[in-house]
Backbone of each chain as ProteinMPNN parsed JSONL, in Angstrom:
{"seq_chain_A": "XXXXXXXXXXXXXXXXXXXXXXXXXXXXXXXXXXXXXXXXXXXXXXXXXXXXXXXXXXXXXXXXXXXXXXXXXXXX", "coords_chain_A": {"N_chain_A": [[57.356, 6.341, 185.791], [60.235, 6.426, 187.448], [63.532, 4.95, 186.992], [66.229, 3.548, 188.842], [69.58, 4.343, 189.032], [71.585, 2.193, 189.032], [70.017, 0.344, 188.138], [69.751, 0.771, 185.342], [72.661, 0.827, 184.364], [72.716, -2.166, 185.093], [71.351, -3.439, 182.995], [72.438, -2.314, 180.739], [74.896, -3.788, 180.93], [74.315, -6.149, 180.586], [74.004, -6.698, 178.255], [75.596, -5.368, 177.043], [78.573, -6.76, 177.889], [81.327, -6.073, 178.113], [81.371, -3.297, 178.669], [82.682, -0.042, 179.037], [80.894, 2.446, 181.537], [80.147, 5.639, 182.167], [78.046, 7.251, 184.394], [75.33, 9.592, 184.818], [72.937, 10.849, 187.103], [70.995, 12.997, 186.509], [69.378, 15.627, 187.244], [68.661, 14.645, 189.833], [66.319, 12.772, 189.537], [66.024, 10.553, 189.236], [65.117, 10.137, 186.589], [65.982, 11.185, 184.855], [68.781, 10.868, 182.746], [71.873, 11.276, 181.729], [74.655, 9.83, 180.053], [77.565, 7.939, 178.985], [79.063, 5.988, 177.104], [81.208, 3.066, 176.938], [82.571, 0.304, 174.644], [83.697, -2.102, 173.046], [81.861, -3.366, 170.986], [81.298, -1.145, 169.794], [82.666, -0.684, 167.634], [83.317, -0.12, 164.348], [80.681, 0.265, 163.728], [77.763, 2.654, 162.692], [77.079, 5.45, 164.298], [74.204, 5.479, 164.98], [73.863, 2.875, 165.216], [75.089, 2.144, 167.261], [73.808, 3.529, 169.095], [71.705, 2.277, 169.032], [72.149, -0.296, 169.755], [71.939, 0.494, 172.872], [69.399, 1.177, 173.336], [68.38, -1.158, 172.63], [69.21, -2.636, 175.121], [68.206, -1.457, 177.09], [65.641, -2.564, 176.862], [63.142, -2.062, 175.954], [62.184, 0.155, 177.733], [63.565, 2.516, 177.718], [62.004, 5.707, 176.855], [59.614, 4.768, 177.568], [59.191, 3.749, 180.857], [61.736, 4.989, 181.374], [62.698, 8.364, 180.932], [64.378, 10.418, 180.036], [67.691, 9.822, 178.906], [70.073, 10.429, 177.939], [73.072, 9.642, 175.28], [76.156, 9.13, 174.723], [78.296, 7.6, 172.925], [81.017, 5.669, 172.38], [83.79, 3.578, 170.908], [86.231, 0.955, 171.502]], "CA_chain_A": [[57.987, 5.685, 186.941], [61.513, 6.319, 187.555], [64.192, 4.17, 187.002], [67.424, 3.967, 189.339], [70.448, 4.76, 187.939], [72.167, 0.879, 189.089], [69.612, -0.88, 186.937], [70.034, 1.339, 183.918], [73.599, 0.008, 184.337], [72.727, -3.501, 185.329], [71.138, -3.577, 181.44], [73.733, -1.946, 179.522], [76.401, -4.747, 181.414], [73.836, -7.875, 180.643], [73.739, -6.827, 176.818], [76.972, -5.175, 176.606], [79.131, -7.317, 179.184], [82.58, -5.013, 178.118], [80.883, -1.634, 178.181], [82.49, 1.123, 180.59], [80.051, 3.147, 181.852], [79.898, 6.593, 183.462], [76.071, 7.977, 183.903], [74.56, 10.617, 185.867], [71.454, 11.613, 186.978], [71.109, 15.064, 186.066], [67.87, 16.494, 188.292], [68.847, 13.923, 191.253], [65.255, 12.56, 189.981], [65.928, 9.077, 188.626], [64.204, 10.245, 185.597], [66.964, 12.452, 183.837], [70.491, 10.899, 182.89], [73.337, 11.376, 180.914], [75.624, 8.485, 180.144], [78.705, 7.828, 178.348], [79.492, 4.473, 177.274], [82.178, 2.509, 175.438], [82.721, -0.571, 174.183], [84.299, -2.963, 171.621], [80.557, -3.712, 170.054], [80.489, -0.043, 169.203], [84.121, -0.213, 166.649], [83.243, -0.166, 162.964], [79.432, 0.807, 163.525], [77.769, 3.488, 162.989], [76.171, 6.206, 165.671], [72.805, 4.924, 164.909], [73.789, 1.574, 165.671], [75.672, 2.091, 168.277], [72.887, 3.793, 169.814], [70.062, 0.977, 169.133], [72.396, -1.172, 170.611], [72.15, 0.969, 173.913], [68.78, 1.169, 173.433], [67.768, -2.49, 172.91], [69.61, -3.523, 176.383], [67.356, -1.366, 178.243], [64.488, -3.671, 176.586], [61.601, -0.764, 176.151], [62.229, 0.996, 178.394], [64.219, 4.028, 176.828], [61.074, 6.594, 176.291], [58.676, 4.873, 178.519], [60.228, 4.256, 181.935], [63.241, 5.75, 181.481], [61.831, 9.451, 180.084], [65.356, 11.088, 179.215], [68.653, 9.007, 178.896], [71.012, 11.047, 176.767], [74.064, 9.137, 175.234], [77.2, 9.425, 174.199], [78.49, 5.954, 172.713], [82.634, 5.359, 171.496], [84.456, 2.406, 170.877], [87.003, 1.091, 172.293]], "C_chain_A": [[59.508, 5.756, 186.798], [61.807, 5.066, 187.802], [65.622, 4.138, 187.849], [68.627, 3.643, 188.381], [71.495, 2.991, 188.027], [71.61, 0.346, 188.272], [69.506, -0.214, 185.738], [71.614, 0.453, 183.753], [73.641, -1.462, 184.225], [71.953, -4.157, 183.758], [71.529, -3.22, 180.751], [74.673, -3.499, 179.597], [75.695, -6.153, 181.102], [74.096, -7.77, 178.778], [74.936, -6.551, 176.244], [77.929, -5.582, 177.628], [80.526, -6.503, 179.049], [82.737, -3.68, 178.387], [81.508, -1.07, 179.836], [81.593, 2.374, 180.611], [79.84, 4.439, 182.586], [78.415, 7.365, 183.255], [76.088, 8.584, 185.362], [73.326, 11.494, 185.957], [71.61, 13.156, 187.061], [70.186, 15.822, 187.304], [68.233, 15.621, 189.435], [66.96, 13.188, 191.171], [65.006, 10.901, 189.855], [65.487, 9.121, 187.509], [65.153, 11.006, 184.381], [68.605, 12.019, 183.682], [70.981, 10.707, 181.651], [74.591, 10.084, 181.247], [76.413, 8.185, 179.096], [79.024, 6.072, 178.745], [80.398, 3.833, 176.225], [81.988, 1.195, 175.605], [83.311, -1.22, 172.812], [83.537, -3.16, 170.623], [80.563, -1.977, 169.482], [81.848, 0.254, 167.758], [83.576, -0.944, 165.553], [81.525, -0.256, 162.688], [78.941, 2.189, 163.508], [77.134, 4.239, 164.188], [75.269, 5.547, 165.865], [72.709, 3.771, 165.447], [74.324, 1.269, 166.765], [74.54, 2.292, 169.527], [71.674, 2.668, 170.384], [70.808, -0.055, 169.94], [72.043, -1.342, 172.518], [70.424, 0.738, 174.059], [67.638, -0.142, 173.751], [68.641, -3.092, 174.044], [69.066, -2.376, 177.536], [65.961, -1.799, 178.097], [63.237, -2.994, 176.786], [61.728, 0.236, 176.971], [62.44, 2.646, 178.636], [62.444, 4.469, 176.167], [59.067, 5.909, 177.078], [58.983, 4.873, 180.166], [60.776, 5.376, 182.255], [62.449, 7.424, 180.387], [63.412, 9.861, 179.214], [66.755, 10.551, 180.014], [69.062, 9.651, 177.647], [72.651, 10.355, 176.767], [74.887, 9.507, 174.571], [78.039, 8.045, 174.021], [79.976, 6.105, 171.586], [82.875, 3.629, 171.707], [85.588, 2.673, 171.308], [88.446, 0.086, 171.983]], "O_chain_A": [[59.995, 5.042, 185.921], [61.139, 4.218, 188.393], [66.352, 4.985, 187.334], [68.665, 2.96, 187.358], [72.09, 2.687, 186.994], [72.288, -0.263, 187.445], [68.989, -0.956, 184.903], [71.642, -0.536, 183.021], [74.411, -2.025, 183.446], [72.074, -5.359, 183.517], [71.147, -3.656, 179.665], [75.034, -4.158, 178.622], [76.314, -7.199, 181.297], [74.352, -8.791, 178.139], [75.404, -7.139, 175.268], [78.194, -4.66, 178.399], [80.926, -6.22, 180.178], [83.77, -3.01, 178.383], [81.207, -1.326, 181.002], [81.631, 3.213, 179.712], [79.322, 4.33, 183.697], [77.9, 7.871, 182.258], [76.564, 8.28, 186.456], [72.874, 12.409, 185.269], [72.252, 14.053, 187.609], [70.68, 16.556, 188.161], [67.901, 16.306, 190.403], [66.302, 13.042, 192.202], [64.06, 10.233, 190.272], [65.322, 7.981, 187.077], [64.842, 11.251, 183.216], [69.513, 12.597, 184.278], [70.514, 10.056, 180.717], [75.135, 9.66, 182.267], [75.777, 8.169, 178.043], [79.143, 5.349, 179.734], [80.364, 4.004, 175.006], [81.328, 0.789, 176.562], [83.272, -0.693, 171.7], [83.99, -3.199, 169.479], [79.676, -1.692, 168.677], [81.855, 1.274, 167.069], [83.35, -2.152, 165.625], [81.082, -0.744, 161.648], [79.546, 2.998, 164.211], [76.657, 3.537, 165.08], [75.258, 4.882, 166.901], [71.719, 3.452, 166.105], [74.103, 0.182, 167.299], [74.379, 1.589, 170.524], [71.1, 2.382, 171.435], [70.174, -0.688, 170.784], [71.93, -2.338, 173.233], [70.128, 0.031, 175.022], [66.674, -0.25, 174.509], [68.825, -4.294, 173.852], [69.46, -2.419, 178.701], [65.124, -1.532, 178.959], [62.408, -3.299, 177.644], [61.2, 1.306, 176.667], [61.889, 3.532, 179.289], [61.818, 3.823, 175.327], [57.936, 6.395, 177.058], [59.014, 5.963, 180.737], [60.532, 6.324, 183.0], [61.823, 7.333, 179.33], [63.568, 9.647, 178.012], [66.992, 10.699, 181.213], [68.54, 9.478, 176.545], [73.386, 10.4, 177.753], [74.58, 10.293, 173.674], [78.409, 7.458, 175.038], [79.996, 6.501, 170.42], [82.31, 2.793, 172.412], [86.107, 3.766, 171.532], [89.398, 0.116, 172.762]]}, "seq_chain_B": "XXXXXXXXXXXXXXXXXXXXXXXXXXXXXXXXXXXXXXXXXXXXXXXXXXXXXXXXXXXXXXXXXXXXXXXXXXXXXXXXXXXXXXXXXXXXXXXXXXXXXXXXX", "coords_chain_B": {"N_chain_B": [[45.525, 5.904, 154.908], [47.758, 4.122, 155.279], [50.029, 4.127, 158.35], [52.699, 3.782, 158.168], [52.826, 4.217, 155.482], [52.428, 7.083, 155.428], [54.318, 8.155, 157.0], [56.393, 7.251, 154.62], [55.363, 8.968, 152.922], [55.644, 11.87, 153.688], [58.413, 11.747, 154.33], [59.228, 11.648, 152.173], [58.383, 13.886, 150.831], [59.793, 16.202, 152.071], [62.781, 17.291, 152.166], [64.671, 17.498, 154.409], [63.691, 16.745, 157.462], [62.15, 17.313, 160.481], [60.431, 14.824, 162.989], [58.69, 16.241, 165.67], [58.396, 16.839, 168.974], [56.072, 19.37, 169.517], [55.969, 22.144, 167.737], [58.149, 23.771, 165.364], [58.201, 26.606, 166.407], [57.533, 26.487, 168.448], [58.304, 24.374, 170.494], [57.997, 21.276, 172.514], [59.067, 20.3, 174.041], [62.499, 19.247, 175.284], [64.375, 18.102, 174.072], [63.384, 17.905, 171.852], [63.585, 20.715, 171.095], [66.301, 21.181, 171.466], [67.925, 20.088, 168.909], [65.767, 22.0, 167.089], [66.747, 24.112, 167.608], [69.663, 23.781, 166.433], [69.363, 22.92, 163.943], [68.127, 25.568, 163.319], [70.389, 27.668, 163.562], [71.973, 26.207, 161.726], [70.815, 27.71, 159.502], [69.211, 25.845, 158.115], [66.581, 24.949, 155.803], [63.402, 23.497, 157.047], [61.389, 20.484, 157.55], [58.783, 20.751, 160.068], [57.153, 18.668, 162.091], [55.008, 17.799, 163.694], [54.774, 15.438, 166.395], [53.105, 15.105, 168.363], [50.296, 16.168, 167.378], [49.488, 13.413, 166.824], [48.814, 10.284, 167.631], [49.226, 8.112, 166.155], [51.354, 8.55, 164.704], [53.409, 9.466, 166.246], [53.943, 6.783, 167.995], [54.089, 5.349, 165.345], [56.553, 6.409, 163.816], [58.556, 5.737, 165.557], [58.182, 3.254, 165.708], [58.838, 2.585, 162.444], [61.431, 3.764, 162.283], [63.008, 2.256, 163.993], [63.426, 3.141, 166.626], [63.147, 4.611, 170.104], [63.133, 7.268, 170.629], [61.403, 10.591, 170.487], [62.897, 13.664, 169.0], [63.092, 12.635, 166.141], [65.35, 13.05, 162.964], [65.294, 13.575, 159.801], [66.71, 13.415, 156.642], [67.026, 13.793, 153.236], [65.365, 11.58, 152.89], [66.476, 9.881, 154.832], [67.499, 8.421, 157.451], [68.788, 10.242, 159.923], [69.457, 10.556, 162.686], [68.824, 10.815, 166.559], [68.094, 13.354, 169.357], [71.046, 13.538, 170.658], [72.908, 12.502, 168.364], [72.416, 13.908, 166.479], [73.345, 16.15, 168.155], [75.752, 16.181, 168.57], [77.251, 15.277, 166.174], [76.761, 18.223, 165.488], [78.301, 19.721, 166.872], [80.862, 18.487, 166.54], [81.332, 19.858, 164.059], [80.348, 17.948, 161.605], [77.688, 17.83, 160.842], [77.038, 20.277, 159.585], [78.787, 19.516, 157.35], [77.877, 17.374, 156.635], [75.046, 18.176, 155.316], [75.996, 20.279, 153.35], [77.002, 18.413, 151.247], [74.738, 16.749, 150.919], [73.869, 19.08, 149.659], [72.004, 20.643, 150.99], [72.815, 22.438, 152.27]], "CA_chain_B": [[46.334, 5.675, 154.748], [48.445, 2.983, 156.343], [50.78, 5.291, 159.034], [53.986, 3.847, 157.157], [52.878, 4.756, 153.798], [51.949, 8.013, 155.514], [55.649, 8.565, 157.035], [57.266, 7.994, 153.775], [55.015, 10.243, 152.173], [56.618, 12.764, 154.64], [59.963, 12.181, 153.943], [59.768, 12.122, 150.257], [57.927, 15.365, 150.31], [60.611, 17.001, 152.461], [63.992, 16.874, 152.489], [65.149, 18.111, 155.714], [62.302, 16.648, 158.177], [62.098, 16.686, 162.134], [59.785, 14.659, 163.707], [59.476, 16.521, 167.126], [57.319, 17.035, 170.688], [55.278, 20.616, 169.24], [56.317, 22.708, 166.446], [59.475, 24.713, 165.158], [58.098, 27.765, 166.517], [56.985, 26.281, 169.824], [58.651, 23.286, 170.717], [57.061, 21.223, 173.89], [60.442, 19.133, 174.838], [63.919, 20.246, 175.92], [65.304, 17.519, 173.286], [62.954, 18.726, 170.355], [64.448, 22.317, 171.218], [67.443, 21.362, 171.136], [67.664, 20.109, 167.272], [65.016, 22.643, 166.582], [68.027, 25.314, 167.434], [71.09, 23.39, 166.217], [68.84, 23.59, 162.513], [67.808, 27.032, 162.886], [71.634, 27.788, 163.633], [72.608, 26.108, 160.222], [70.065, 27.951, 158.447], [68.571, 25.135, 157.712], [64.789, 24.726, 156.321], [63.117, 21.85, 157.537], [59.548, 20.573, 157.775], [58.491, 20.429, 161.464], [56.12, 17.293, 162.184], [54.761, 17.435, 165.443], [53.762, 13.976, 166.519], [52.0, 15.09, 169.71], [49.179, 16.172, 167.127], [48.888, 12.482, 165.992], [49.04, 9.822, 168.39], [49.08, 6.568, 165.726], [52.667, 9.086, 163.859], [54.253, 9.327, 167.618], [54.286, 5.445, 167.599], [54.573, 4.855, 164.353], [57.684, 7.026, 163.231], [59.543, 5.364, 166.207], [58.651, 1.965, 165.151], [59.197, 2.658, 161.032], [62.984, 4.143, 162.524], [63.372, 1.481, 165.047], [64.34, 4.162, 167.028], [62.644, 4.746, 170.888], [62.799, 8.468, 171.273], [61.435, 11.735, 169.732], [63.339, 13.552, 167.821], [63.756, 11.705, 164.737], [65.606, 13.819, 161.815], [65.388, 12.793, 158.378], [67.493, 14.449, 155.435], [66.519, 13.26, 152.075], [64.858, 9.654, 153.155], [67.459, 9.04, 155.784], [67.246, 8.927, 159.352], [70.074, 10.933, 160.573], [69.888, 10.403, 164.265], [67.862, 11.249, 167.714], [69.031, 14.645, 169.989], [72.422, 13.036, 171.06], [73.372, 12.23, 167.661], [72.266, 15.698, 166.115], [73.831, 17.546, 168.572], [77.202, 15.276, 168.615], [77.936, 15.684, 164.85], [76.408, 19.766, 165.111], [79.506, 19.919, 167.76], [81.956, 18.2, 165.493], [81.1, 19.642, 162.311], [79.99, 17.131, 160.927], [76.257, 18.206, 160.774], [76.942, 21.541, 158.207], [79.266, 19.14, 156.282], [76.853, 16.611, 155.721], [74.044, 18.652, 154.81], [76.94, 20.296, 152.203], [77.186, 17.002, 150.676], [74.072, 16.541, 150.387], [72.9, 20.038, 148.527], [70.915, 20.953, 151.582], [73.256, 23.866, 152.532]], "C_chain_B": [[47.185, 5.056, 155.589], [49.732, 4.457, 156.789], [52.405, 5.044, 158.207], [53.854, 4.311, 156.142], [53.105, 6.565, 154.255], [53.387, 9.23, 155.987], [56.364, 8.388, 155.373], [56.531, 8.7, 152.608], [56.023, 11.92, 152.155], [57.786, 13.178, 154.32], [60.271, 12.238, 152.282], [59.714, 13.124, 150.051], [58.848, 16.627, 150.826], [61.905, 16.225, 152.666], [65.113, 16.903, 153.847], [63.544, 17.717, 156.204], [62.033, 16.348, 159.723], [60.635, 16.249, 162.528], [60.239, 14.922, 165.305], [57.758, 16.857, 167.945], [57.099, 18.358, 170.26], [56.127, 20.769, 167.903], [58.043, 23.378, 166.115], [59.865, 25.998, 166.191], [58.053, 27.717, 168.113], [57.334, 24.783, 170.655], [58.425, 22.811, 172.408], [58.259, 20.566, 174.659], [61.448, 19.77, 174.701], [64.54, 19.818, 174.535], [64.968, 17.777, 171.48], [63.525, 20.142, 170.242], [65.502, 22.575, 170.728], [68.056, 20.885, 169.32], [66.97, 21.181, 166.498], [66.474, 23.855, 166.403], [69.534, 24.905, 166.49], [70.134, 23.571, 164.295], [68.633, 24.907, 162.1], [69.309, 27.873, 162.814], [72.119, 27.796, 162.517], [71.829, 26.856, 159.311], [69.214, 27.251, 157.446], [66.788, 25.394, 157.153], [64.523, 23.625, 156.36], [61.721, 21.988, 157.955], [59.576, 20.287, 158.93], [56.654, 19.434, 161.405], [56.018, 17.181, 163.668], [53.576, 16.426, 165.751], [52.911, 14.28, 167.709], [50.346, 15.041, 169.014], [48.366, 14.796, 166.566], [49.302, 11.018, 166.569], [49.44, 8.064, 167.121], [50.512, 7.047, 164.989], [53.467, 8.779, 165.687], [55.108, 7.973, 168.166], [54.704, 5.341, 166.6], [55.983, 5.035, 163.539], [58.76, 6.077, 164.483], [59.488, 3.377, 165.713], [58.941, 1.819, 163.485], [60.852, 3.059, 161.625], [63.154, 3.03, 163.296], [64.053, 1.938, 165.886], [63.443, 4.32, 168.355], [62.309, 6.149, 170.842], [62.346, 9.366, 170.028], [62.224, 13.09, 170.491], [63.562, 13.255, 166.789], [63.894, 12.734, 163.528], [65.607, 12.578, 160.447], [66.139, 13.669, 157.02], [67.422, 13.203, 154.359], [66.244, 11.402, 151.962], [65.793, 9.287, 154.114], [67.42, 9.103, 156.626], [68.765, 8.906, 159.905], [70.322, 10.553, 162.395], [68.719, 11.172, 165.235], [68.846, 12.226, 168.068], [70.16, 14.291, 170.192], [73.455, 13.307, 169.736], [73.75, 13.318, 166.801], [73.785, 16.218, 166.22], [75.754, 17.428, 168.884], [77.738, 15.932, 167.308], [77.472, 17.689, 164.338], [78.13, 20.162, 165.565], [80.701, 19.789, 166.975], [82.33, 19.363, 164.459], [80.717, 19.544, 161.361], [78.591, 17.15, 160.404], [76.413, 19.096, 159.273], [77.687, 19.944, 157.283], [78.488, 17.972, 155.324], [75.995, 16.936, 155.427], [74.618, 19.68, 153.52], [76.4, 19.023, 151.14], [75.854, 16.842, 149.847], [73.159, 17.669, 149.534], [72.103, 20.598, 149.609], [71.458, 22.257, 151.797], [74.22, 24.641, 151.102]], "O_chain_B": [[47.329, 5.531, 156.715], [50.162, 5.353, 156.063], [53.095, 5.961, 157.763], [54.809, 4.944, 155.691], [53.822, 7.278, 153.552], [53.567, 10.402, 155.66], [56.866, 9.41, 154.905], [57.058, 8.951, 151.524], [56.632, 12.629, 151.354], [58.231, 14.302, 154.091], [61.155, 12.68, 151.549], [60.524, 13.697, 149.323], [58.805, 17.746, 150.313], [62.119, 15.095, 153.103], [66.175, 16.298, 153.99], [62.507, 18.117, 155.674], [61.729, 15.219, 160.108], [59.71, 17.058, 162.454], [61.163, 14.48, 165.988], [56.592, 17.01, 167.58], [58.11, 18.973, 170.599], [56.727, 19.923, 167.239], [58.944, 23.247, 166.943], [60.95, 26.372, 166.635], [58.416, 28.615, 168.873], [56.491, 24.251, 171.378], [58.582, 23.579, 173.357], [58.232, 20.389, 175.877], [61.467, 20.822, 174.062], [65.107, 20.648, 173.824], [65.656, 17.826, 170.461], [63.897, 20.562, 169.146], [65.876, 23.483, 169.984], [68.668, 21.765, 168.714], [67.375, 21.412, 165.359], [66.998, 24.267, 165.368], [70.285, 25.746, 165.996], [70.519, 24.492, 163.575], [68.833, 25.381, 160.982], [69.362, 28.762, 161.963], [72.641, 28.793, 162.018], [72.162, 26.671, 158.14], [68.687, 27.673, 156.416], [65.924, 25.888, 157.877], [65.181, 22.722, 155.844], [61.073, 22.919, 158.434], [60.437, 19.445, 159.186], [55.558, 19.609, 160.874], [56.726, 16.646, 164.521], [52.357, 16.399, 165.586], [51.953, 13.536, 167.924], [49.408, 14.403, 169.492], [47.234, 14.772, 166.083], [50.213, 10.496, 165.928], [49.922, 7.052, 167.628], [51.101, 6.063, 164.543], [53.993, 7.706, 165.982], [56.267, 7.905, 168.573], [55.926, 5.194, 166.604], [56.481, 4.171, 162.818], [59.868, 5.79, 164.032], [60.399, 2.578, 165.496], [59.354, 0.688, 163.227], [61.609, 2.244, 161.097], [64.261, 2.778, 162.822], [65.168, 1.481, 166.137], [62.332, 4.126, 167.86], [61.112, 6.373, 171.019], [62.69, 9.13, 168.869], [62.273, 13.479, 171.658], [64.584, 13.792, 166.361], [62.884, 13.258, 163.058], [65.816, 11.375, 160.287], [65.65, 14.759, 156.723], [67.679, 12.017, 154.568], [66.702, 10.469, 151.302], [65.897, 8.063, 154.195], [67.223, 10.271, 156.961], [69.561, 8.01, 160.188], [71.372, 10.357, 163.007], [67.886, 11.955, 164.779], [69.98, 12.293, 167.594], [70.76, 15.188, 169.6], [74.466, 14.006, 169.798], [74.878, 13.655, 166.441], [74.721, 16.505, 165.474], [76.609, 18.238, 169.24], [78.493, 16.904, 167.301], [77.756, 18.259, 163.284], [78.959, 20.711, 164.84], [81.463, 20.725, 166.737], [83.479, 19.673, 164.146], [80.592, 20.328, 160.419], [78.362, 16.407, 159.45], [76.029, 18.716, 158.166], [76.887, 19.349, 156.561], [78.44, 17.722, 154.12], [75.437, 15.95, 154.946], [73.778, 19.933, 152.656], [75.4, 19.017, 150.421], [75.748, 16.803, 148.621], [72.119, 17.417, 148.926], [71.209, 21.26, 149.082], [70.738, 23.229, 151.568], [74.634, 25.797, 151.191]]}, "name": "protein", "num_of_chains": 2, "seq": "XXXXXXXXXXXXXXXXXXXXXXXXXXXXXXXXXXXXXXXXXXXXXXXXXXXXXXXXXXXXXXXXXXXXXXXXXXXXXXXXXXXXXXXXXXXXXXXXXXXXXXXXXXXXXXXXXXXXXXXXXXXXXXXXXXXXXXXXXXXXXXXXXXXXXXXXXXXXXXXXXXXXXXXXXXXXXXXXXXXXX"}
């Protein structure tokens, strides 16, 4: 079941309330995006953690829902 | 064998280890592909673990990593990162230099 690309956002911004965000659906299918995100929570962690962070504020979803959400995660 | 014992069997026995969607040779996902190439690139060898053939490893490797997606690399017991992460530090660099480091290359 696709996910739209606002509430992928609207759960990055509840978990990470500083995070800027640019994402884009890739295929135009709801099912395929690329997203670049920063934040202050991501300075003096590593990738991995940076990532799980991204991952636990879309709350399961990442790999059922959401099929392919590719990130790119800096601090800020 | 309990599926955790059964993952770090896995990674003890190999040092370089992708869990991925099909094989090395035949990979079934864009994002297993893409690691599969960024290793074959370094000249890497690496055990290919394809969880599709094992539905209780598919789960289980993502909840032993606490990690959602496949891909999952492992270099000598460590979980290196999902496709993003890979293909981030392949881009850098940082990929050959840490597999330097660690004796793998």
């Amino acid at each position: 079941m696709p996910l739209p690309l606002e509430e992928i956002k609207k759960l990055i911004k509840e978990s990470i309330p500083d995070a800027t965000i640019e994402i884009k659906d890739l295929m135009g299918d709801s099912n395929h995006y690329s997203a670049i995100i920063k934040s202050e929570k991501f300075n003096n962690i590593s990738k991995i953690e940076q990532h799980k962070l991204v991952y636990k504020s879309l709350k399961g979803k990442m790999g059922n829902e959401l099929h392919a959400l590719s990130i790119t995660t800096e601090g800020k | 064998m309990d599926i955790n014992e059964k993952i770090k069997k896995i990674i003890s026995e190999n040092e370089v280890c992708l869990f991925m969607k099909g094989t090395a040779e035949a990979p079934q996902c864009g994002f297993s592909m893409a690691v599969t190439n960024v290793l074959k690139h370094l000249k890497v060898n690496f055990k290919d673990v394809n969880v599709l053939e094992d539905e209780n490893l598919r789960q289980g490797i993502k909840d032993f990593s606490d990690w959602p997606t496949i891909p999952q690399l492992y270099v000598k017991k460590e979980f290196l990162g999902g496709c993003d992460i890979i293909k981030e530090m392949f881009e850098k660099g940082e990929l050959g230099e840490f597999l330097k480091k660690k004796n793998i290359l």
